[in-house]
MITILO-320776 format. One line per 8 residues: their letters; for each residue x, y, z of N, C-alpha, C, O. Coordinates in nm, 4 decimals, m for minus. Each point is the difference from the previous one (the first is absolute). Example, Ala and Ser with C-alpha at 12.3 -4.5 7.8 and 13.67 -1.06 7.14 Angstrom:
as	1.3190:m0.5690:0.7800:m0.0890:0.1190:0.0000:0.0900:0.1200:0.0000:0.1036:m0.0019:0.0665; m0.1386:0.1069:m0.1385:0.0820:0.1190:0.0060:m0.0770:0.1090:0.0730:0.0509:0.1108:0.0169
***
This chain:
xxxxxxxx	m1.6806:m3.6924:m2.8410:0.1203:0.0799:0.0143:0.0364:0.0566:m0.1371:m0.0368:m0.0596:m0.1012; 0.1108:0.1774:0.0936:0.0089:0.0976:m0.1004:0.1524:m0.0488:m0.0475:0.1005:0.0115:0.0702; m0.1053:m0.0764:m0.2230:0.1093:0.0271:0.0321:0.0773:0.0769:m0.0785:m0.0849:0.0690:m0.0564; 0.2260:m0.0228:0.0007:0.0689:0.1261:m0.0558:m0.0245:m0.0205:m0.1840:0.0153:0.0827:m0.0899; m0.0509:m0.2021:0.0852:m0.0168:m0.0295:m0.1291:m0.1287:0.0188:m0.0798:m0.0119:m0.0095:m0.1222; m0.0862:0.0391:0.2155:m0.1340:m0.0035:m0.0210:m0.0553:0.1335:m0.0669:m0.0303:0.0951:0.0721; 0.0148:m0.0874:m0.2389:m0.0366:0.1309:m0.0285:m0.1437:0.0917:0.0882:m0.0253:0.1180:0.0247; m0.0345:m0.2372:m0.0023:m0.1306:0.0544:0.0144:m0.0053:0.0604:0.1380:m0.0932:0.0731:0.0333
xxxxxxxx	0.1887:m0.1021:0.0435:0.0362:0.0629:0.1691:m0.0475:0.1241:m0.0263:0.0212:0.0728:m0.0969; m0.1397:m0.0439:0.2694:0.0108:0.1270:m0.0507:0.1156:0.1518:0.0353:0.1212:m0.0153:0.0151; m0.1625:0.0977:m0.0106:0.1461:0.0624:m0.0020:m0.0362:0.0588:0.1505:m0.1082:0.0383:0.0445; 0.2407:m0.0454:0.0184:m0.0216:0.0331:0.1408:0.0793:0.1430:0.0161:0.1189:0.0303:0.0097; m0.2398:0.0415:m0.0117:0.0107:0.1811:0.0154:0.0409:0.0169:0.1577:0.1039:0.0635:0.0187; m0.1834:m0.1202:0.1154:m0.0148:0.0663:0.0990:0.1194:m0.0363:0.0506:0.0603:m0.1071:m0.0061; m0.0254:0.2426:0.0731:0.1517:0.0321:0.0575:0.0065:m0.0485:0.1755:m0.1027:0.0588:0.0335; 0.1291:m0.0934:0.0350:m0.0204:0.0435:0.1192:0.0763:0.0569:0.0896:0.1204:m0.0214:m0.0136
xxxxxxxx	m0.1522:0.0855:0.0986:0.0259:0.1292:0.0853:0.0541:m0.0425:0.0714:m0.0665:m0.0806:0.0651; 0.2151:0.0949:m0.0197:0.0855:m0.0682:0.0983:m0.0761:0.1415:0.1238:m0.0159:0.1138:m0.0443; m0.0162:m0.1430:0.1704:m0.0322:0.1116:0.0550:0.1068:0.0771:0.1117:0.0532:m0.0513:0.0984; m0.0450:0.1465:m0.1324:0.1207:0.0675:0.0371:0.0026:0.1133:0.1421:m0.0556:0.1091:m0.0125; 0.0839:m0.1246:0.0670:0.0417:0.0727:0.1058:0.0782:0.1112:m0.0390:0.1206:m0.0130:m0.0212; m0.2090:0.1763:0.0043:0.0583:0.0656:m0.0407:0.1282:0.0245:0.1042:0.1123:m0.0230:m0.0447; m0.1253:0.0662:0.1738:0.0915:m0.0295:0.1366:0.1321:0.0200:m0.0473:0.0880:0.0826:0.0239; m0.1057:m0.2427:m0.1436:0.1576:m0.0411:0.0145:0.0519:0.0686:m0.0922:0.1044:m0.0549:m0.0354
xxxxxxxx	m0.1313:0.1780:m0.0404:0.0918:0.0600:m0.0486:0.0390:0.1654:0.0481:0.0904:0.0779:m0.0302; m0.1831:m0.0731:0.1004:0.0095:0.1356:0.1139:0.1217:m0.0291:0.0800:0.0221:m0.1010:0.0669; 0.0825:0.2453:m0.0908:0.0744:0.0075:0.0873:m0.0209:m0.0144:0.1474:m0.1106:0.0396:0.0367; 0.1828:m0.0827:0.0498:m0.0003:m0.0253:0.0901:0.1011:0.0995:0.0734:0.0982:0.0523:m0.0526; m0.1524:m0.0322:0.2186:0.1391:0.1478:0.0406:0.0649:m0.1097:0.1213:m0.0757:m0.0565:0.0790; 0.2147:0.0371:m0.0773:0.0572:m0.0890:0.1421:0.1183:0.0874:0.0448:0.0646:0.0605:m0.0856; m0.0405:m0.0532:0.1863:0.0712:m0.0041:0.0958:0.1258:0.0188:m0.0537:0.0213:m0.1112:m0.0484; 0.1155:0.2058:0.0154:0.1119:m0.0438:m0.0354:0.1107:m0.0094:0.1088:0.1108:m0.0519:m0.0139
xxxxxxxx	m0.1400:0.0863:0.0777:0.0561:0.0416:0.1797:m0.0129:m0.0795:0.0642:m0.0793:m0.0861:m0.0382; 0.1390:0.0687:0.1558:m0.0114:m0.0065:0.1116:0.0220:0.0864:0.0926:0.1126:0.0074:0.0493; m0.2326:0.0886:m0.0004:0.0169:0.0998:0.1240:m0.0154:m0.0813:0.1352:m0.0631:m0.1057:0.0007; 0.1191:0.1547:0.1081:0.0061:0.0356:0.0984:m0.1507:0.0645:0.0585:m0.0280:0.0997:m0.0666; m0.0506:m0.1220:0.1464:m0.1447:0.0607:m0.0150:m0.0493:0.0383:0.1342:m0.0225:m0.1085:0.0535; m0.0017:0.1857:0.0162:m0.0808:m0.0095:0.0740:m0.0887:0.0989:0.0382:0.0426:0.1150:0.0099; m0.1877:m0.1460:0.0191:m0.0957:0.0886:0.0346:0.0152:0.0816:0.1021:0.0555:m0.0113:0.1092; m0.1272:0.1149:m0.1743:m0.0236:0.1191:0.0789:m0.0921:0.0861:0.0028:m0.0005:0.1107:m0.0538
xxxxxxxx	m0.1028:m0.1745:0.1355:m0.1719:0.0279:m0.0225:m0.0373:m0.0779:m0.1008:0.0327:m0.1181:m0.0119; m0.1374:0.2123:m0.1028:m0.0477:m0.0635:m0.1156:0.1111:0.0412:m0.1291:m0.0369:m0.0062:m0.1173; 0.1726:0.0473:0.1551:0.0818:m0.0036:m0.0819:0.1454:m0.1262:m0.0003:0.0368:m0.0946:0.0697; m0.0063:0.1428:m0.1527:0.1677:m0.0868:0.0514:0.1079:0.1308:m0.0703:m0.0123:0.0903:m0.0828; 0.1449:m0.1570:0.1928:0.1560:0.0731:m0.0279:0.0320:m0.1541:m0.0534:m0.0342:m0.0964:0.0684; 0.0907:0.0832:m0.1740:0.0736:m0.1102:m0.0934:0.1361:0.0369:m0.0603:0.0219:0.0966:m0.0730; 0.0591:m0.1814:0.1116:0.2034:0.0644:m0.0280:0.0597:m0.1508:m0.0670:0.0061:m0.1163:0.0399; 0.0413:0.2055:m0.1894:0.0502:m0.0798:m0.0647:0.1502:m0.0072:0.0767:0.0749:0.0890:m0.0400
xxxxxxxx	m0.0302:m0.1563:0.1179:0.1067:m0.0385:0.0616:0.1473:m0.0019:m0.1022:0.0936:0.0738:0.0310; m0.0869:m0.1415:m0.1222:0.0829:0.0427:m0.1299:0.0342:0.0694:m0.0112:0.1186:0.0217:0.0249; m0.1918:0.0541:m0.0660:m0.0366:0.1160:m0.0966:0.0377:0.1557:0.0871:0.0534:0.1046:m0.0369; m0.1231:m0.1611:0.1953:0.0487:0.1138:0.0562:m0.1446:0.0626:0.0092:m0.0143:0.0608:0.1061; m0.1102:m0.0586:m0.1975:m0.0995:0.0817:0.0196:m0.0930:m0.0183:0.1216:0.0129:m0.1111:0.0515; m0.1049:0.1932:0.0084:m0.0555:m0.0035:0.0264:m0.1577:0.0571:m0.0735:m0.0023:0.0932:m0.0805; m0.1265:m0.1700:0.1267:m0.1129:0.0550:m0.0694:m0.1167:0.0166:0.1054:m0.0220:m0.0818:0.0893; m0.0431:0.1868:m0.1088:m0.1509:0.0295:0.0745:m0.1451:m0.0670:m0.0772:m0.0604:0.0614:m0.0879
xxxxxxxx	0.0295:m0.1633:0.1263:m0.1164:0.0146:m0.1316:m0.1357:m0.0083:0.0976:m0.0130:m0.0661:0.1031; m0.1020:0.1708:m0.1803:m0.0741:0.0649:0.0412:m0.1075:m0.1081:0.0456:0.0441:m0.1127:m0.0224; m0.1475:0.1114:0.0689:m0.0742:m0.1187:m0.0047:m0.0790:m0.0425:m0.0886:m0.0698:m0.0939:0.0383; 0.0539:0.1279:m0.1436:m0.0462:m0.0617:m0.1508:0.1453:m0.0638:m0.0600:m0.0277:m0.0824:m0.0872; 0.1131:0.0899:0.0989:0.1524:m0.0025:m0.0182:0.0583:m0.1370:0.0505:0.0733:m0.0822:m0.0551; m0.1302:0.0866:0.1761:m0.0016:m0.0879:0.0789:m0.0776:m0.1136:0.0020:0.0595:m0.1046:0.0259; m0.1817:0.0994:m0.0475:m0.0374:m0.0961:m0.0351:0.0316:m0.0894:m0.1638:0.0267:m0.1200:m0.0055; m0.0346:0.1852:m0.0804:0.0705:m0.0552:m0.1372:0.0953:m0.0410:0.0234:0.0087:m0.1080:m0.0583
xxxxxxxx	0.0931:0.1327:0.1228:0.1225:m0.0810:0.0479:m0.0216:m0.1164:0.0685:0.0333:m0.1041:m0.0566; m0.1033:0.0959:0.2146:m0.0567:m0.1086:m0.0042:m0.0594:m0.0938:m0.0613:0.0313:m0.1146:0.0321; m0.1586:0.1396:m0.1635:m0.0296:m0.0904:m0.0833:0.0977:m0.0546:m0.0445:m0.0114:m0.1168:m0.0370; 0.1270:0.1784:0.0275:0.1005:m0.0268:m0.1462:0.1275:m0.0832:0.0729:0.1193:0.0085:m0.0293; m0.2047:m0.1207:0.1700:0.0697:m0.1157:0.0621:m0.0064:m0.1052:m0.1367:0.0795:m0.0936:0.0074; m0.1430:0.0972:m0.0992:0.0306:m0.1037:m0.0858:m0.0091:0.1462:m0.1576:0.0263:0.1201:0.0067; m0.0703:m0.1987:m0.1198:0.0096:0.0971:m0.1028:m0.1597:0.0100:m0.0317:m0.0674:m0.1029:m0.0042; 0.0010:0.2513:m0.0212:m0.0950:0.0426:m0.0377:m0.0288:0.0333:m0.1339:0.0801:0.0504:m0.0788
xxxxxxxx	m0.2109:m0.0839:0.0534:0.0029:0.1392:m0.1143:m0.1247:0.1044:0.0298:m0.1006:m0.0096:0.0702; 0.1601:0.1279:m0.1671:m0.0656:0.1435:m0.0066:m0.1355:m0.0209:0.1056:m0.0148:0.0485:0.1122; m0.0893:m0.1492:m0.1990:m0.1195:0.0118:0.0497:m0.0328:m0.0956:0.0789:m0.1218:m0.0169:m0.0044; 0.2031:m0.0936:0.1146:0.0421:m0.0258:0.1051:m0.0311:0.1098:0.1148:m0.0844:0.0022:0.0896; 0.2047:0.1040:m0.1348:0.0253:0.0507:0.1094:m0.0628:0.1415:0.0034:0.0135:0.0749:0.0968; m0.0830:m0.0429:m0.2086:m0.1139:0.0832:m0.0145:m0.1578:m0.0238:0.0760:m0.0633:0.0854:0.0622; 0.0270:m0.2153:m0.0864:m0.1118:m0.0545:0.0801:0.0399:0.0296:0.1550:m0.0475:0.0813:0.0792; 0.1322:m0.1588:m0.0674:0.0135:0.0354:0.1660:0.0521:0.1321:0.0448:0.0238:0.0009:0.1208
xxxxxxxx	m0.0057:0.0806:m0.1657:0.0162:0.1185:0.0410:m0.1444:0.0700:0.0058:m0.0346:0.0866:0.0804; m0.0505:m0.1496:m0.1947:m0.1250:0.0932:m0.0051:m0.0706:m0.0858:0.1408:m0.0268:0.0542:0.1073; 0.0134:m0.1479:m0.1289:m0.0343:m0.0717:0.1427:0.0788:0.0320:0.1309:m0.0236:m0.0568:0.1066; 0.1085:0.1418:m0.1217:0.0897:0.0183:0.1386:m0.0835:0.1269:0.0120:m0.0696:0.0036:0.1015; 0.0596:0.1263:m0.2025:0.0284:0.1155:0.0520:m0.1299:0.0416:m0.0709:m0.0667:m0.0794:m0.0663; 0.0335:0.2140:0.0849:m0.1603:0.0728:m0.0136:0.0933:0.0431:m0.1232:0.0720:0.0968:0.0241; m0.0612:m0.1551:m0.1570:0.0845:0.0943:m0.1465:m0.1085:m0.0280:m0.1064:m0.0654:m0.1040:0.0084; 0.0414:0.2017:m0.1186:m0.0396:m0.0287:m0.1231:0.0834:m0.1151:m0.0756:0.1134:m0.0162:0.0452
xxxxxxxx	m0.1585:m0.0837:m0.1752:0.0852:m0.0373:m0.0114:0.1110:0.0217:m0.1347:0.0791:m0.0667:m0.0666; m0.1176:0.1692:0.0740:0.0321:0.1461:m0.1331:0.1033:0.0423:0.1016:0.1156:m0.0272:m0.0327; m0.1251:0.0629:0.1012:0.1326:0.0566:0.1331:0.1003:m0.0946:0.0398:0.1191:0.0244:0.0192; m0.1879:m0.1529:m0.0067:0.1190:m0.0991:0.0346:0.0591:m0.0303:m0.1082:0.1213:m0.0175:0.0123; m0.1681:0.0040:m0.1232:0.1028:m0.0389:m0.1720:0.1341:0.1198:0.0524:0.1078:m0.0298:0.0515; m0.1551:0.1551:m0.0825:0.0608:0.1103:m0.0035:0.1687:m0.0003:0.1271:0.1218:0.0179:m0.0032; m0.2191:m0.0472:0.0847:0.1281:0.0318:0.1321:0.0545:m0.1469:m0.0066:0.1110:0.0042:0.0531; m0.1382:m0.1323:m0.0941:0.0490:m0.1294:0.0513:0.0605:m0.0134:m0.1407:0.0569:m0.1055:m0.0282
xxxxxxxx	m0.0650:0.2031:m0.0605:0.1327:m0.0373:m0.1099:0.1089:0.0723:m0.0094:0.1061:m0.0188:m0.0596; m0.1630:0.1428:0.1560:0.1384:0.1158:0.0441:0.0647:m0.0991:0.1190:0.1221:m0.0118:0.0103; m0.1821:m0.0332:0.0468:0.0634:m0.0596:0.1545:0.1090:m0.1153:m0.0756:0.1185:0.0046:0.0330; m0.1642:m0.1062:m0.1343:0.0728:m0.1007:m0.0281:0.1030:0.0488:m0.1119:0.1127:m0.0449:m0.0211; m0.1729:0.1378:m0.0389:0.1586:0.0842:m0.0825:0.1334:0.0567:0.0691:0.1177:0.0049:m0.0356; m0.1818:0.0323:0.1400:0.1124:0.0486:0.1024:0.0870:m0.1149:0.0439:0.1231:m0.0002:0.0008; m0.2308:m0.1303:0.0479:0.0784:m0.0880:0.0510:0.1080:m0.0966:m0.1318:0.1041:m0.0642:0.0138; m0.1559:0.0825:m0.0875:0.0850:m0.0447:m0.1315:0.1185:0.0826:0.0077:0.1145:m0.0401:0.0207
xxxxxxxx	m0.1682:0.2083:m0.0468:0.1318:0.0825:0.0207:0.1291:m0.0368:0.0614:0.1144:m0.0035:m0.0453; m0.1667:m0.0239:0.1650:0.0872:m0.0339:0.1563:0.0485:m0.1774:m0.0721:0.1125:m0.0494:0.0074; m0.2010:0.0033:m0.0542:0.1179:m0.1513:0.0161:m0.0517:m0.0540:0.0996:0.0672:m0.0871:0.0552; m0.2002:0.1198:m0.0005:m0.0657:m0.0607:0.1216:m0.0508:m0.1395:m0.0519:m0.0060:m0.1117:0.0515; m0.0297:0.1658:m0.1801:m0.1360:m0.1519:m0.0740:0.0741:0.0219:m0.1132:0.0891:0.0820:m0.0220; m0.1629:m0.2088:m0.0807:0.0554:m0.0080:m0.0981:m0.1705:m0.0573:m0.0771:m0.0856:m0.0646:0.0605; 0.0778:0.1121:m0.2032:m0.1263:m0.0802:m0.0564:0.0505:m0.0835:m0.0752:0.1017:0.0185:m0.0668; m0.2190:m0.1958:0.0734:0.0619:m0.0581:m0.1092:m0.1000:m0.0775:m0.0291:m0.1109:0.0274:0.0460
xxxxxx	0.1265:m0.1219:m0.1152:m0.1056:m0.0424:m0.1175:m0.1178:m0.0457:0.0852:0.0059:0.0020:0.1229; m0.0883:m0.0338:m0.1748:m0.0774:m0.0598:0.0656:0.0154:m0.1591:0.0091:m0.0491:m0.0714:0.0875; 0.1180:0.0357:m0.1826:0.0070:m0.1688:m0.0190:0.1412:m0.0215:0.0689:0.0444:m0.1148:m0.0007; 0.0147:0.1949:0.0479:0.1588:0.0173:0.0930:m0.0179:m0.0109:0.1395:0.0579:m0.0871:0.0649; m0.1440:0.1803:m0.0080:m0.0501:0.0235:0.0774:m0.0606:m0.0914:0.1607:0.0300:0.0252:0.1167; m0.1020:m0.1099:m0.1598:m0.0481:m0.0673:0.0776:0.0288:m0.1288:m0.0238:m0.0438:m0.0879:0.0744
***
């Protein structure tokens, strides 16, 4: 055994790598609402009752909302969209960060940490 007194110890360089789940620092998108929901076809009509609003969301719209029964992140709900629908996934970045800006807009979702989150 080494002990702190020992000049001749040798010197202990190697660091080690706590391994990290990048995940947990990716924002995460949840739910800030509670709508009112119901389908209509492959869409839904959803009414913030409160608030007074009502919303149409399209069926790409619609499903991200569904995922977002618990809290997602970006590339969560990017995978399954590319797995839902015939999209590039250059097209889905594009439209699924306009779709969740809007819903931020609205006060629909809210993003938050990743270590908050789940």
């Amino acid at each position: 055994m080494l002990m702190a007194e020992d000049r001749h110890a040798p010197e202990l360089t190697t660091r080690y790598a706590v391994p990290r789940d990048d995940r947990m620092n990716e924002p995460y998108y949840e739910r800030a609402i509670d709508l009112l929901a119901a389908d209509v076809g492959d869409e839904l009509v959803a009414l913030d009752a409160d608030a007074g609003h009502c919303y149409g969301f399209n069926s790409v719209a619609a499903s991200v909302w569904r995922q977002l029964d618990q809290p997602r992140t970006f590339d969560e709900l990017k995978t399954a969209l590319i797995d839902e629908y015939d999209v590039s996934e250059e097209r889905c970045v594009a439209d699924l960060s306009e779709l969740l800006e809007d819903f931020v807009a609205r006060k629909l979702l809210r993003r938050t940490s990743g270590l908050a989150a789940r």
